[in-house]
N, C-alpha and C positions, 0 to 999 in steps of 0.2 A: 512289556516292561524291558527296558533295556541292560545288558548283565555290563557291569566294569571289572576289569580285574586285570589277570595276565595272559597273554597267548602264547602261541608258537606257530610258524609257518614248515614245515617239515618236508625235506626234501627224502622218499622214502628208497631211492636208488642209492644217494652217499651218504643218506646218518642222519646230513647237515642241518644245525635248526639257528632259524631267527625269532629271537624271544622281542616283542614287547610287550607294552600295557595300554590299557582304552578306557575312557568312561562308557564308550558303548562300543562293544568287542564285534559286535554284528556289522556296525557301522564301519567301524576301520576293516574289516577284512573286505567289506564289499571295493571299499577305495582302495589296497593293497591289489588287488586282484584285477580291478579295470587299470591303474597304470601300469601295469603288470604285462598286461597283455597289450598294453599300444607302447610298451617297450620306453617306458616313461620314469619308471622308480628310480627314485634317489639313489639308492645303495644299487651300485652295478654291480656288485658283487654277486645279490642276489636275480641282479635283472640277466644277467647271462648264465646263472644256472639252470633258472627260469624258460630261458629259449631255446639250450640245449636239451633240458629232460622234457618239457612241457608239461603243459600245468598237469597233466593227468597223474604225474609225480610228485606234486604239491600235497600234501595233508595241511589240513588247517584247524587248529583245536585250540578249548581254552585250558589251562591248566592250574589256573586257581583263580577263583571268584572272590571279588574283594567289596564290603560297603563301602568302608571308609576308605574314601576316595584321596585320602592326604596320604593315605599309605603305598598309593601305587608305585610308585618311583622305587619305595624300600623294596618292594618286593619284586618289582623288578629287578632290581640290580642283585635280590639275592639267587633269581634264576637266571641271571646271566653267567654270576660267577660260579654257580653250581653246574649248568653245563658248558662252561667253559666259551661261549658263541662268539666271544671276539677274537679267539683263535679261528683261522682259517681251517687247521684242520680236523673241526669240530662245527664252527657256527659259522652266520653271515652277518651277523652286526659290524660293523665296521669301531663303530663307539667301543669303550673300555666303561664309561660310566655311562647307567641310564640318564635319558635327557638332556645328555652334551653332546660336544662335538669333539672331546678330550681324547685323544689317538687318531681322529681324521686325517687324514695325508694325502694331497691332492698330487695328482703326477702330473708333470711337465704340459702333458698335454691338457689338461681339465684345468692348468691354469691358464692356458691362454687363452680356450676357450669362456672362461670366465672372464680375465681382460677385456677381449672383441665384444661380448655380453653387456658389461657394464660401460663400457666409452662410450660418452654422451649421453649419459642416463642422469637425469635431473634428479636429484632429488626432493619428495612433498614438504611442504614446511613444518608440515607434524613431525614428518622425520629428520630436520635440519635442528627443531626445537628439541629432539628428544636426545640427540649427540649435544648439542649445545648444553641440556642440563645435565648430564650425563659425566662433562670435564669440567664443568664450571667449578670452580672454585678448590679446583685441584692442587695441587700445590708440585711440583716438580723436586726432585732431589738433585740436591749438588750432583751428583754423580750423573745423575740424567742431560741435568743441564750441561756438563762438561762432553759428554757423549755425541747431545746435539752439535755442538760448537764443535769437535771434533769432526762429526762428519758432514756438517755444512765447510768444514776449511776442505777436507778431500775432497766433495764436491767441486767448491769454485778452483780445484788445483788441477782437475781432472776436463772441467768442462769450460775451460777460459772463459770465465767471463758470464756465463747461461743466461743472466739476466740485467748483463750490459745492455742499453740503449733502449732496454724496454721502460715504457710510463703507464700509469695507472691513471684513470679516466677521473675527472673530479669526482663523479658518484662514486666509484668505485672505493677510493679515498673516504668518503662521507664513509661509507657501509664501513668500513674494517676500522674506521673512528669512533663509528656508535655501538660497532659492536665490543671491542673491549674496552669503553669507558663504562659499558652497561652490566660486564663481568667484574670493575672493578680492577681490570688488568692493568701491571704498573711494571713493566716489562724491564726487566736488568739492563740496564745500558753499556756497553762496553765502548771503550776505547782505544784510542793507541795499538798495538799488535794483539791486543788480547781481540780487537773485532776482524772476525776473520774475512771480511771486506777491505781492511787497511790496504790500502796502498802503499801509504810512504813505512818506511822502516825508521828504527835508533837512525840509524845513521842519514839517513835523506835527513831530517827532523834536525839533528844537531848542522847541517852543514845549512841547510835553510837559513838557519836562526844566524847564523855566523856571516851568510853570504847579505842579508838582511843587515845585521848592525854595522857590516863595512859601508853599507849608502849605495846610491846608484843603482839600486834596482828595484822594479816595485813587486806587491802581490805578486799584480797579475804576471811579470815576471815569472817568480818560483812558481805559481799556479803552470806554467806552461812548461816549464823546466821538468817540473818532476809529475807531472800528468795527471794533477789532482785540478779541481774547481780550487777558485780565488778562495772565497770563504773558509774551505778546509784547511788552506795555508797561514790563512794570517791567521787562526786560532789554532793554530800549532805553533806558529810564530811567537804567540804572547803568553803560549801556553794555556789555553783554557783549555786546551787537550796536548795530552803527553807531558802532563806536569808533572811527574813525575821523573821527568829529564832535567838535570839543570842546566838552566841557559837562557831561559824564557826571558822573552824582550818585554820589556815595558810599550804597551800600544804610544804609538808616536803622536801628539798630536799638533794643530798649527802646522809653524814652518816650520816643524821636524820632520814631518813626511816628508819622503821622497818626492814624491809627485803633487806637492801641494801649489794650486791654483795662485794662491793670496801671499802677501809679503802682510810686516805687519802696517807700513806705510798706508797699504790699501785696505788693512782693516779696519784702521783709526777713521779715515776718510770715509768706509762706509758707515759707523755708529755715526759719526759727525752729521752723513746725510741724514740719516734715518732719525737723527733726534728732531730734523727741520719739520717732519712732517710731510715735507715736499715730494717722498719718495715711498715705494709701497715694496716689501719685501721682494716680489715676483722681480719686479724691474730689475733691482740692484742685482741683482741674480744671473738676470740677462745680460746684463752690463758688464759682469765679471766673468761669464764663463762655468759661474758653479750652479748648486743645486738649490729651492729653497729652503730644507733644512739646511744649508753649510751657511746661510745670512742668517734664519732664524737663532742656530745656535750662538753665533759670535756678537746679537745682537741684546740677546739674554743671557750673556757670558758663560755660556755651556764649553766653548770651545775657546779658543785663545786668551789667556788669562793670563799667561805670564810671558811679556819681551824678554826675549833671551838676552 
């Protein structure tokens, strides 16, 4: 019959004792003892008191027999703190509390060796699922949140850029799409200087809009100007980001754009065609130089609707 309860490992040269507990106390000392001796235990503490006195200075005893097996932990921790074993100059426990890891402190070197250990180490999907439900539906504090944003900005200030010109593979996309549509995740969107990816600042933003309603230059212009993509410009331009600024332009359309293809002359003349039947969207398209939505809209009056 197997005994559960509390031990000790006892070093009978320095004092030194390492207290735990077992449901079978026979069992753990045999496993204490063989990594012991191939120089393998966890706690180094005790692995190199272990190789300087050798084992024949080891004592190994039980010191209180327990049934109730829920109790072990209590009463371990009540003979840790009564001989004191998470002090050095008394025990070998490294722990402060039974069955944690609560006062562990790894030295410089035992963390790197655990770095090199774990780089490139896959993780099971039992284990991907058990972190996954683990955060799921955690909820984050302001303060937390403001912390992340904090040290994602010293990040990208520190590492120009880290993850400039890198792209993510369409599955890769799919995966981190299904996987926080399946959390329910509905992630804070920032904009303007509060996203600490911005690029443009107030002031790029206000001279944009300004250099924009004098005429003569287009997006793709500012887009090359102040070193952002097209799209990020003219929705700072109309204000659908950084509204917050006043200044925002009214989207221009027809011949108010700058760079518009069509006069209204040649608008009239393409409804004119297109009412004959004679002529199929695509064509007219070709004909003019645009795209087929820029015929489909001005055809179903989405676009050009008022002669100036």
């Amino acid at each position: 019959m197997c005994k559960s309860g509390i031990y000790q490992i006892k070093n009978i040269v320095t004092g030194k004792v390492y207290i735990g507990s077992a449901v079978n106390i026979k069992k753990r000392w045999l496993r204490h003892r063989y990594v012991l001796n191939h120089n393998k235990h966890e706690n180094q503490h005790l692995q190199r008191s272990w190789n300087k006195h050798g084992f024949e200075n080891f004592e190994f005893s039980e010191i209180e027999l327990i049934e109730d097996k829920s109790l072990l932990i209590g009463r371990e921790q009540f003979w840790m703190d009564k001989l004191k074993v998470a002090d050095r100059r008394f025990g070998y426990n490294i722990c402060e509390v039974a069955n944690s890891c609560l006062g562990r402190k790894h030295t410089e070197e035992t963390k790197r060796k655990l770095s090199i250990a774990h780089k490139g180490k896959k993780l099971s999907p039992d284990h991907c699922r058990q972190i996954g439900d683990r955060f799921r539906g955690k909820k984050l504090s302001d303060e937390h949140k403001r912390n992340i944003r904090n040290g994602l900005s010293e990040f990208y200030k520190n590492n120009d850029g880290h993850s400039k010109g890198k792209t993510l593979s369409e599955k890769h996309r799919e995966k981190i799409s299904a996987g926080l549509k399946a959390a329910g995740h509905k992630p804070e969107i920032l904009y303007g200087e509060d996203n600490v990816a911005s690029k443009l600042t107030v002031e790029d933003v206000v001279e944009a809009r300004k250099l924009y309603a004098a005429g003569g230059v287009t997006y793709k212009d500012l887009a090359e100007q102040f070193g952002v993509s097209k799209p990020t410009i003219h929705r700072a331009v109309i204000g659908k980001t950084w509204a917050d600024i006043a200044g925002a332009l009214e989207k221009p359309k027809g011949i108010k754009r700058p760079n518009a293809k069509l006069t209204w002359e040649i608008v009239e003349e393409i409804r004119e065609k297109h009412k004959t039947g004679l002529y199929k969207q695509k064509e007219l398209a070709v004909e003019h130089g645009v795209s087929s939505g820029t015929i489909y809209n001005l055809i179903n009056m989405h676009s050009w609707l008022e002669d100036p």
